[in-house]
VMD Tcl script that builds the backbone (N, CA, C; Angstrom):
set m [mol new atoms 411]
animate dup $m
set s [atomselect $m all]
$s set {name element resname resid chain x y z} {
  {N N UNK 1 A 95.857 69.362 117.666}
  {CA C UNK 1 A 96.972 69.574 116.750}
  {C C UNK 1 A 97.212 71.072 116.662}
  {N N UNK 2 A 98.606 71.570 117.305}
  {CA C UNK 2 A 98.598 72.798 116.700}
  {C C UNK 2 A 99.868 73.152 115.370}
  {N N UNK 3 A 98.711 74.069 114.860}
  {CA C UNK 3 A 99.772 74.442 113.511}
  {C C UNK 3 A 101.283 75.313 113.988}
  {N N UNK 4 A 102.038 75.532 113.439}
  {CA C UNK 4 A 103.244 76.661 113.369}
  {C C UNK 4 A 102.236 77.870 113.886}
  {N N UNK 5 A 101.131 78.125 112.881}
  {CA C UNK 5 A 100.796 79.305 113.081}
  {C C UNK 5 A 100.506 79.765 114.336}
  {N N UNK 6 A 99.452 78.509 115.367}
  {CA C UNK 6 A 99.346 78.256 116.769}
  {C C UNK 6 A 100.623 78.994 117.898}
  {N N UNK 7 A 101.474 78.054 117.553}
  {CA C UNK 7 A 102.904 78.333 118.107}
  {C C UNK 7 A 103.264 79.789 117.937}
  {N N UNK 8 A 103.492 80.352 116.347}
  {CA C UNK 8 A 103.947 82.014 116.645}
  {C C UNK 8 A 102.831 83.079 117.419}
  {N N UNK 9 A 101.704 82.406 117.178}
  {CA C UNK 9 A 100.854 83.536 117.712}
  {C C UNK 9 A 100.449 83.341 119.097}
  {N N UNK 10 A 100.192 82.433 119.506}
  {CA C UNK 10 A 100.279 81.908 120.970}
  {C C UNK 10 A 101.367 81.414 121.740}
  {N N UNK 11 A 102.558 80.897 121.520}
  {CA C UNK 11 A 103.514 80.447 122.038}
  {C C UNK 11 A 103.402 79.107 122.732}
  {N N UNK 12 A 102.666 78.926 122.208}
  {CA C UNK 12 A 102.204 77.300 123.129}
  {C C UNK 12 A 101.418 76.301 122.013}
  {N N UNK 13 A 100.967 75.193 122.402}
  {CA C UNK 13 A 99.973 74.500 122.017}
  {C C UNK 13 A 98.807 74.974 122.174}
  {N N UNK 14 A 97.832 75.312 121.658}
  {CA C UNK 14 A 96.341 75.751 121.459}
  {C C UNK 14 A 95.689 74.218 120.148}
  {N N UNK 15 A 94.336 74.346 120.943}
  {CA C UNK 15 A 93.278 73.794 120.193}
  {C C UNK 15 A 92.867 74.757 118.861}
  {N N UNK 16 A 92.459 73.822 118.023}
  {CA C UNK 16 A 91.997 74.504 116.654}
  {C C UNK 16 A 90.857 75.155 116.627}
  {N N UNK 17 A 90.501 75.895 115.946}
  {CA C UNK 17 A 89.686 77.158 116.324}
  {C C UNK 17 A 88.244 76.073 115.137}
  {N N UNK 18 A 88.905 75.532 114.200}
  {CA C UNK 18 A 87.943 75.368 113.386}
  {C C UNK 18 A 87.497 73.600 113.541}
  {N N UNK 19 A 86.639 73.013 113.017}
  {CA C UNK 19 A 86.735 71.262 112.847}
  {C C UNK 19 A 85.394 70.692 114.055}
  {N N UNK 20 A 85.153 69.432 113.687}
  {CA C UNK 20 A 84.122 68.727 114.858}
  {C C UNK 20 A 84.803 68.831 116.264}
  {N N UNK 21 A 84.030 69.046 116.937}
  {CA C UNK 21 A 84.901 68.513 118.383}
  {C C UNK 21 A 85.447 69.544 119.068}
  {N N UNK 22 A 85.262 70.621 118.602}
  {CA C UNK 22 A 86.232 71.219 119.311}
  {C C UNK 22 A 85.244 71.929 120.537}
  {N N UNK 23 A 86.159 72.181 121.582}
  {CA C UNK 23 A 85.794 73.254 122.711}
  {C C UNK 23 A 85.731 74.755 122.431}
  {N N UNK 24 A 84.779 75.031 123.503}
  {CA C UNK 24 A 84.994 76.459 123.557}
  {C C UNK 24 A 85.973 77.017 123.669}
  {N N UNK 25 A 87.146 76.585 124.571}
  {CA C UNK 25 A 88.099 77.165 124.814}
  {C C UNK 25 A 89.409 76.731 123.595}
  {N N UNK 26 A 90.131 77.831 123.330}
  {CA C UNK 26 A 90.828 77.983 122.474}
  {C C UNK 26 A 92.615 77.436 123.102}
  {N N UNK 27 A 92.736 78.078 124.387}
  {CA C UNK 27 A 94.317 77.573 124.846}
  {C C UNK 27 A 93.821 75.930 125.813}
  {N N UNK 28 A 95.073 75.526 125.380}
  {CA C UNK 28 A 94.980 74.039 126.641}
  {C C UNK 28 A 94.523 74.197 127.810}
  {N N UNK 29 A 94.396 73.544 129.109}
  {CA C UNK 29 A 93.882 73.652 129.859}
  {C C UNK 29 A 95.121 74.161 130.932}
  {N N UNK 30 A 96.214 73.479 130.757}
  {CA C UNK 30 A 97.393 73.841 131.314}
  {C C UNK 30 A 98.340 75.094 130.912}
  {N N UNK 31 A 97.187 75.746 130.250}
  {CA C UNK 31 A 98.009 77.060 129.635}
  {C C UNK 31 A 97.773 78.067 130.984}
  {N N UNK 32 A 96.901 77.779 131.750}
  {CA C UNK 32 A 96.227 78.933 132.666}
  {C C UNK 32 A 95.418 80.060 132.387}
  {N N UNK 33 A 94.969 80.456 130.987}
  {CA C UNK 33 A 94.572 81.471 130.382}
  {C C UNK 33 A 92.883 80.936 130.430}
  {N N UNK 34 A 92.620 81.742 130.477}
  {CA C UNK 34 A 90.988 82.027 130.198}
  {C C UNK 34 A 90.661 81.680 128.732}
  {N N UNK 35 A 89.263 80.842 128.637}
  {CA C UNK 35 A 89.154 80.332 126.983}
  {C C UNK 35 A 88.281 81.818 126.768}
  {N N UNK 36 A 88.780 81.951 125.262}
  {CA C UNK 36 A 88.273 83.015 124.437}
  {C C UNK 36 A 86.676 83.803 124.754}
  {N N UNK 37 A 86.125 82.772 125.018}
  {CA C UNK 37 A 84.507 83.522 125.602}
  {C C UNK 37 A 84.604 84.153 126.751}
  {N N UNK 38 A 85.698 84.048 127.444}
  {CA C UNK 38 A 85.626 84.618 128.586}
  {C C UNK 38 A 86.323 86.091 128.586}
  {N N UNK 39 A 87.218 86.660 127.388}
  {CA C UNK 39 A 87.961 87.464 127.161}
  {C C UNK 39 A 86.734 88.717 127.191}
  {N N UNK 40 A 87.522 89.631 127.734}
  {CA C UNK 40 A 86.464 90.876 128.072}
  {C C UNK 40 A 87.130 91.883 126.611}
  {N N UNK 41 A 86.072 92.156 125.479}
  {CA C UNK 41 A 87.344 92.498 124.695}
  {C C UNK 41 A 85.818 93.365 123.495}
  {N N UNK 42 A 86.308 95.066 123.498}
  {CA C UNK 42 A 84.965 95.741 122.897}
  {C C UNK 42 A 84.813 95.329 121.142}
  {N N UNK 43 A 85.803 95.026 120.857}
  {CA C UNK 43 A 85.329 94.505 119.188}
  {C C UNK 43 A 85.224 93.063 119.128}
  {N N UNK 44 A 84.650 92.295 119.980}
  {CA C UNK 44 A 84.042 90.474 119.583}
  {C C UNK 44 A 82.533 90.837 119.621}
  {N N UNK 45 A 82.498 89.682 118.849}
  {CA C UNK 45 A 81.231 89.337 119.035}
  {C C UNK 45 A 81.457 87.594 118.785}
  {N N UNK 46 A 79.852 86.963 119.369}
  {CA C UNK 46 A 79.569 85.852 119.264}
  {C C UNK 46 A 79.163 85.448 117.943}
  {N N UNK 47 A 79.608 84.408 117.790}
  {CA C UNK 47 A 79.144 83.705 116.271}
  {C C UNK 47 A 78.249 82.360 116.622}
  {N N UNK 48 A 76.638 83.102 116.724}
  {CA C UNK 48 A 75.996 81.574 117.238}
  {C C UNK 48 A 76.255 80.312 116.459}
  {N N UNK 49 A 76.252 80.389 115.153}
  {CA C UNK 49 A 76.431 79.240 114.162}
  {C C UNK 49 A 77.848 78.356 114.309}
  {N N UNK 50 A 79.348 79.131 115.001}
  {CA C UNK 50 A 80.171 78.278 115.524}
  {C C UNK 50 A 80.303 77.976 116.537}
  {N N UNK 51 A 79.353 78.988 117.476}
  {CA C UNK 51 A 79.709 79.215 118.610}
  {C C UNK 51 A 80.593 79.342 119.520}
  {N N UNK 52 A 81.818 80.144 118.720}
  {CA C UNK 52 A 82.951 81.021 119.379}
  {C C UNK 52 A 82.903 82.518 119.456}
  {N N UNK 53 A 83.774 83.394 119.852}
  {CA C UNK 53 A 83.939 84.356 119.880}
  {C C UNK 53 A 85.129 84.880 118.831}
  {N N UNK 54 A 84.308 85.703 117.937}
  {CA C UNK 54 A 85.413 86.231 116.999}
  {C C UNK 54 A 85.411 87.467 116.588}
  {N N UNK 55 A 86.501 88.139 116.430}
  {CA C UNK 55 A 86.355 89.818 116.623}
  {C C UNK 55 A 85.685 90.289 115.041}
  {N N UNK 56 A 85.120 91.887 115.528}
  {CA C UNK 56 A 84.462 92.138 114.563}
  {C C UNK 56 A 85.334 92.387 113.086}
  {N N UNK 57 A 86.676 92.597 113.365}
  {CA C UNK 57 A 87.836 93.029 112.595}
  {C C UNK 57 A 87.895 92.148 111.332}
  {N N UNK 58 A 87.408 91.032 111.793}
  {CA C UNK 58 A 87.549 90.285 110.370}
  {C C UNK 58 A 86.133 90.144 109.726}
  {N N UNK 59 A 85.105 90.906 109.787}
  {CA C UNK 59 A 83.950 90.577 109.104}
  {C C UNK 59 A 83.929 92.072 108.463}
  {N N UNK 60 A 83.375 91.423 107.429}
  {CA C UNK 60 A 82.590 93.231 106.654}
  {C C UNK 60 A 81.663 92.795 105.554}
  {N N UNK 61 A 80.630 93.374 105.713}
  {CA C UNK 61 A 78.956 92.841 105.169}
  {C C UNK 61 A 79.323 92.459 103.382}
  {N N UNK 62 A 80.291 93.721 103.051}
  {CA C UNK 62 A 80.549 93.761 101.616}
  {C C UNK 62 A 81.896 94.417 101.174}
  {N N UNK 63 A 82.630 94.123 100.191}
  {CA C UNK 63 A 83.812 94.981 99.553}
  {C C UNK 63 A 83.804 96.437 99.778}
  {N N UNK 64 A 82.330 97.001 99.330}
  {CA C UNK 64 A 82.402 98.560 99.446}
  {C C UNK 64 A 82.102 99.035 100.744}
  {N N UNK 65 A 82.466 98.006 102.033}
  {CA C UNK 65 A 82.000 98.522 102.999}
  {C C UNK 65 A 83.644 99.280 103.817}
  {N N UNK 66 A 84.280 97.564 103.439}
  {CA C UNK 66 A 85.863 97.530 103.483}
  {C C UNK 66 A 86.584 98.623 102.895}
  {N N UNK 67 A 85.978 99.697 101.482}
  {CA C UNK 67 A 86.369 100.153 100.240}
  {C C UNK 67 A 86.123 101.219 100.995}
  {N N UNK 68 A 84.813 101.786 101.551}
  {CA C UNK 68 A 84.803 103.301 102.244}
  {C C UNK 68 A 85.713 103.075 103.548}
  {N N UNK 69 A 86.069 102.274 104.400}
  {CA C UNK 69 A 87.295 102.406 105.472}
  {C C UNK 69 A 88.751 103.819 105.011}
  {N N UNK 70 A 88.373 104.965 105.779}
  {CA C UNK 70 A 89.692 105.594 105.105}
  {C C UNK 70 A 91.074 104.746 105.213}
  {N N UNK 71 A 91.689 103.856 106.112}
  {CA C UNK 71 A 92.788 103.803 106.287}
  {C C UNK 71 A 92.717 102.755 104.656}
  {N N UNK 72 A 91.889 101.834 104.460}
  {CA C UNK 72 A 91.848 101.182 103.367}
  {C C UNK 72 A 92.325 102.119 101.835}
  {N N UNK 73 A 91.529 103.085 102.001}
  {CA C UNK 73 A 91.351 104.124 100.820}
  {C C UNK 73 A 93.335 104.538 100.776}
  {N N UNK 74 A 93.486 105.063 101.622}
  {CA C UNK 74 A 95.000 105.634 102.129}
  {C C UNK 74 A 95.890 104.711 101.408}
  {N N UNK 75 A 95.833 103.142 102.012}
  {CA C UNK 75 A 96.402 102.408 101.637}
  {C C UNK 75 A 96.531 101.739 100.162}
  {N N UNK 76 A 95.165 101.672 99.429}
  {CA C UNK 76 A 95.308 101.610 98.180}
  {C C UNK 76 A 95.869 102.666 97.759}
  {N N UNK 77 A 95.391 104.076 97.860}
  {CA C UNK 77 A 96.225 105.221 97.086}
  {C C UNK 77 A 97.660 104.988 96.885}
  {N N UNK 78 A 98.230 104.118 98.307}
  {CA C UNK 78 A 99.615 104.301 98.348}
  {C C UNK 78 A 100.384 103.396 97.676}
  {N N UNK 79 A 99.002 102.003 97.103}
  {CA C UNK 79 A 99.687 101.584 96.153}
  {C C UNK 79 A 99.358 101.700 94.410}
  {N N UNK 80 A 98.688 102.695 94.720}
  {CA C UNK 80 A 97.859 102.476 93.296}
  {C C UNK 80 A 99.375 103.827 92.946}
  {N N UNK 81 A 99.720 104.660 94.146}
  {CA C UNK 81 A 100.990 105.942 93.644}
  {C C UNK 81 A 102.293 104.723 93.182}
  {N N UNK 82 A 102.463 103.644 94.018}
  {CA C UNK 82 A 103.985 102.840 93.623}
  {C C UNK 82 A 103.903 102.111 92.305}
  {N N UNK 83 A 102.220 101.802 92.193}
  {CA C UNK 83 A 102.316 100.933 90.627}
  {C C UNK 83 A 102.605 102.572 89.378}
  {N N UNK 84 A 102.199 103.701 89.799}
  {CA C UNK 84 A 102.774 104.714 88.529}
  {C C UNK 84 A 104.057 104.965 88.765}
  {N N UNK 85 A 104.568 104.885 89.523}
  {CA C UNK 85 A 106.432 105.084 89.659}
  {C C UNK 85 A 106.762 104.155 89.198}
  {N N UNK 86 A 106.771 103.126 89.408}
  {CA C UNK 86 A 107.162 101.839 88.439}
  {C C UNK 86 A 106.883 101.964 86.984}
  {N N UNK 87 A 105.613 101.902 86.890}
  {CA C UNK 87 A 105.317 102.522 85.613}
  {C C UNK 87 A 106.643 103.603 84.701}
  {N N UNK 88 A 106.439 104.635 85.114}
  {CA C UNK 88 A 107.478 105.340 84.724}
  {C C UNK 88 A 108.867 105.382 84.882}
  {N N UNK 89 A 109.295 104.554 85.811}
  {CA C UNK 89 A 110.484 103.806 85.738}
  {C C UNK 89 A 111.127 102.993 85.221}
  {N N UNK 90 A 110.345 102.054 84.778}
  {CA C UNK 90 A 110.270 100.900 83.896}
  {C C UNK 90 A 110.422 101.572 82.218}
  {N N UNK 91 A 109.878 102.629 82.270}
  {CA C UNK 91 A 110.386 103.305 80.888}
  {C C UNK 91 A 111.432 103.645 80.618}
  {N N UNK 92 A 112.202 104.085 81.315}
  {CA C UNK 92 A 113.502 104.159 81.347}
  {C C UNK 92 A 114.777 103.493 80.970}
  {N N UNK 93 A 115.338 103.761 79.488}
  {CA C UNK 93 A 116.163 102.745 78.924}
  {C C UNK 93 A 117.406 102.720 80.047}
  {N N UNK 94 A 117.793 103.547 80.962}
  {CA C UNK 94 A 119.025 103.212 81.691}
  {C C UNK 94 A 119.068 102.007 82.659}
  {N N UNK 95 A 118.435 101.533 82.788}
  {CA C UNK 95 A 117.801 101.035 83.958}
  {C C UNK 95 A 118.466 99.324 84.257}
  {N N UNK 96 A 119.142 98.827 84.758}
  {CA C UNK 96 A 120.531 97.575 84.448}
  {C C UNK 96 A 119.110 96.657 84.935}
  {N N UNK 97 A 119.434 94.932 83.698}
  {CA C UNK 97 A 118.743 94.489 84.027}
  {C C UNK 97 A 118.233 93.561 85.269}
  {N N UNK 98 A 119.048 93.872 85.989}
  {CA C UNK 98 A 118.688 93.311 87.680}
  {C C UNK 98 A 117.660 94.270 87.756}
  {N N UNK 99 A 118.107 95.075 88.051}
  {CA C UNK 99 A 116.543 96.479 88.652}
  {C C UNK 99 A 115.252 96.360 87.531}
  {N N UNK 100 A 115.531 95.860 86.316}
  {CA C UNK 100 A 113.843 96.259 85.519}
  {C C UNK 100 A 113.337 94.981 86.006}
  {N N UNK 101 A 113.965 93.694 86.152}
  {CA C UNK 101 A 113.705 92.406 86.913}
  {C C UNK 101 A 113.092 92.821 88.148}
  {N N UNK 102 A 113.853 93.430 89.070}
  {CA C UNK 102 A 112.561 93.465 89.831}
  {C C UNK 102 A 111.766 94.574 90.116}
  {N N UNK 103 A 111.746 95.308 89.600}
  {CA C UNK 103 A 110.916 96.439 89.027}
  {C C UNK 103 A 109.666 95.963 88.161}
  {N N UNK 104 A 109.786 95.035 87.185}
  {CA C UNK 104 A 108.773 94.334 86.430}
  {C C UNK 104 A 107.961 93.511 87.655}
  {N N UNK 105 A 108.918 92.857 88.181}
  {CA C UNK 105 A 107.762 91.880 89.100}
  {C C UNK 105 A 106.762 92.827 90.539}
  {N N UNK 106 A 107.355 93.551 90.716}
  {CA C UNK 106 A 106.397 94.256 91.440}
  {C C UNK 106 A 105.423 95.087 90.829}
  {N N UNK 107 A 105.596 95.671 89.617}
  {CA C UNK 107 A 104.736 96.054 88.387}
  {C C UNK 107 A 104.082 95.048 88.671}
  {N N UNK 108 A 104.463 93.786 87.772}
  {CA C UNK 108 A 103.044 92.356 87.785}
  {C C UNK 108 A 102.142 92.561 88.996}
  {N N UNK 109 A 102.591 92.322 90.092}
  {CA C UNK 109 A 101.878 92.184 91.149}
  {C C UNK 109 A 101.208 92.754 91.217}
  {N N UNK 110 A 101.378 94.535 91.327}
  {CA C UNK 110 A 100.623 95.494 91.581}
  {C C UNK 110 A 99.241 95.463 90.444}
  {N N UNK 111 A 99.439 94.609 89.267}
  {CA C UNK 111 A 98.589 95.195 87.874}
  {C C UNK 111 A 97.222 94.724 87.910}
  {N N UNK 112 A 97.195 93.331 89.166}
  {CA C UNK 112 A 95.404 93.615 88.942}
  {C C UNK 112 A 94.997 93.858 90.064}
  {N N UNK 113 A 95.821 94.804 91.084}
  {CA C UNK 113 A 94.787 95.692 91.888}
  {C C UNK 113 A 94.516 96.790 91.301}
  {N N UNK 114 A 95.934 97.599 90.331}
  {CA C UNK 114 A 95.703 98.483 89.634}
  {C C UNK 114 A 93.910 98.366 88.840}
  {N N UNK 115 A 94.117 97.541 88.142}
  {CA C UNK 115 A 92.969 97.186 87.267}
  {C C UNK 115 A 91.826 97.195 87.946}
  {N N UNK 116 A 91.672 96.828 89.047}
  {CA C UNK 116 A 90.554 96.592 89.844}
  {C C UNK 116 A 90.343 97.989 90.336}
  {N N UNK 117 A 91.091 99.035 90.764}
  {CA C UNK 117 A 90.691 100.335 91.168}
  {C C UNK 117 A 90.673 100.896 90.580}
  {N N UNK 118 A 90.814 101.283 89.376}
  {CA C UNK 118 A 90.337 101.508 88.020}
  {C C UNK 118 A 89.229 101.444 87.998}
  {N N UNK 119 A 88.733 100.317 88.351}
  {CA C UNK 119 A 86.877 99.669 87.534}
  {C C UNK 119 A 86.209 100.463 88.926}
  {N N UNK 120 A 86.984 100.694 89.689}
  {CA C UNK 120 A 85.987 100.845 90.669}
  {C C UNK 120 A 85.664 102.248 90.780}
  {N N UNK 121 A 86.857 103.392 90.086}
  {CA C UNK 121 A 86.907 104.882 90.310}
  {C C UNK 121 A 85.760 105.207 89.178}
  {N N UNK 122 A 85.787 103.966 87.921}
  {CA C UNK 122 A 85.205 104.381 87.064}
  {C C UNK 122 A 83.304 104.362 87.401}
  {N N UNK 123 A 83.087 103.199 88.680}
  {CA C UNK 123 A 82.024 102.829 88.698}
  {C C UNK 123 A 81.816 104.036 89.316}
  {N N UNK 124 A 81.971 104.305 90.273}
  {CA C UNK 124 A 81.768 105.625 91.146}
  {C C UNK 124 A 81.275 107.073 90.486}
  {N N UNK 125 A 82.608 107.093 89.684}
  {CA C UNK 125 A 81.960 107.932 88.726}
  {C C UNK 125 A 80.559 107.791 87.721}
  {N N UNK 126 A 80.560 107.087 87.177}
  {CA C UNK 126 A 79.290 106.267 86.446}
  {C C UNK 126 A 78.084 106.563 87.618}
  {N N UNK 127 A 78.433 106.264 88.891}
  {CA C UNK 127 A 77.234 106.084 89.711}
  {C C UNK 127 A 76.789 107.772 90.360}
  {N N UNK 128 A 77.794 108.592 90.238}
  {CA C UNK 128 A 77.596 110.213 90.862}
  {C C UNK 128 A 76.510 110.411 89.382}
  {N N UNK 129 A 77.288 109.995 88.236}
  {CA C UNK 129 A 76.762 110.769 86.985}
  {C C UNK 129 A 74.949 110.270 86.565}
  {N N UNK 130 A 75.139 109.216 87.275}
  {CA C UNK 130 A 72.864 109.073 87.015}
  {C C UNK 130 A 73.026 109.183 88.417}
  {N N UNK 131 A 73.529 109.735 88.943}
  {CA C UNK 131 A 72.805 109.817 90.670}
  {C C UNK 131 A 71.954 111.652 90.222}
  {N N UNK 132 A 73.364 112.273 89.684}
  {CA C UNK 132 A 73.179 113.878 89.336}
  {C C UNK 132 A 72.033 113.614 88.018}
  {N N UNK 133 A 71.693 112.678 87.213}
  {CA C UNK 133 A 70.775 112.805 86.193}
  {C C UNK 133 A 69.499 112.520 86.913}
  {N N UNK 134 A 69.551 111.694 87.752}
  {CA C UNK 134 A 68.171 111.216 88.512}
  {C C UNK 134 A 67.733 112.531 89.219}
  {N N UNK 135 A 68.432 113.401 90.007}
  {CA C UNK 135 A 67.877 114.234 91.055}
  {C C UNK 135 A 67.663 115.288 89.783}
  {N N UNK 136 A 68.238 115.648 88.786}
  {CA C UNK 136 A 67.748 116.691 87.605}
  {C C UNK 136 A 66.405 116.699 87.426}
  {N N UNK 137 A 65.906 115.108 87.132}
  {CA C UNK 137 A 64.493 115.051 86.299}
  {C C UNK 137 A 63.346 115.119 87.015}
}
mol reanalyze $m
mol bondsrecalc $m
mol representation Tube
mol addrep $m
């Protein structure tokens, strides 16, 4: 069975990656392509427990591993900068109510990553401040 998703990303029928039964190989047999274990490719690795090949791109041991990634860091900054423009936009009595409409809803959205990088600048900090009390004593 392949999903939509199958189709946009492969253009064809492909076997399901996940479920009993399945093969190693990921495209049909009449696709002509090489099944996935055979792909020569520097970020896979093997997953003995499914026993496919799946790139390293989607694993990370922990949040703060994902959290020190600069492009990650970059990318929150860039939204943690659009939730304060909104912010301060949204204050703004001129503002017609089509635009605070959707000005509010991207506010919402943004408010519990906001919240969440918050807890996390604060932990950091918290964690420099007995890191610097520990090496004092």
């Amino acid at each position: 069975v392949c999903t939509p998703l199958c189709l946009s990303l492969f253009g064809h029928e492909s076997q399901t990656l996940f479920g009993a039964g399945v093969s190693s190989q990921i495209w049909s047999s009449s696709s002509g392509r090489p099944p996935l274990s055979d792909v020569k490719h520097a970020n896979r690795t093997d997953v003995p427990h499914w026993g496919r090949v799946m790139f390293k791109r989607f694993f990370h041991s922990d949040l703060g591993e994902l959290y020190k990634n600069e492009s990650v860091q970059v990318y929150l900054e860039q939204l943690m900068e659009e939730h304060r423009d909104l912010s301060k936009k949204l204050q703004h009595a001129y503002l017609s109510e089509s635009d605070r409409k959707g000005l509010t809803k991207k506010h919402t959205e943004l408010l519990p990553l906001a919240s969440v990088f918050r807890s996390i600048e604060q932990a950091q900090k918290d964690l420099e401040e007995v890191s610097s009390l520990l090496k004092g004593e």
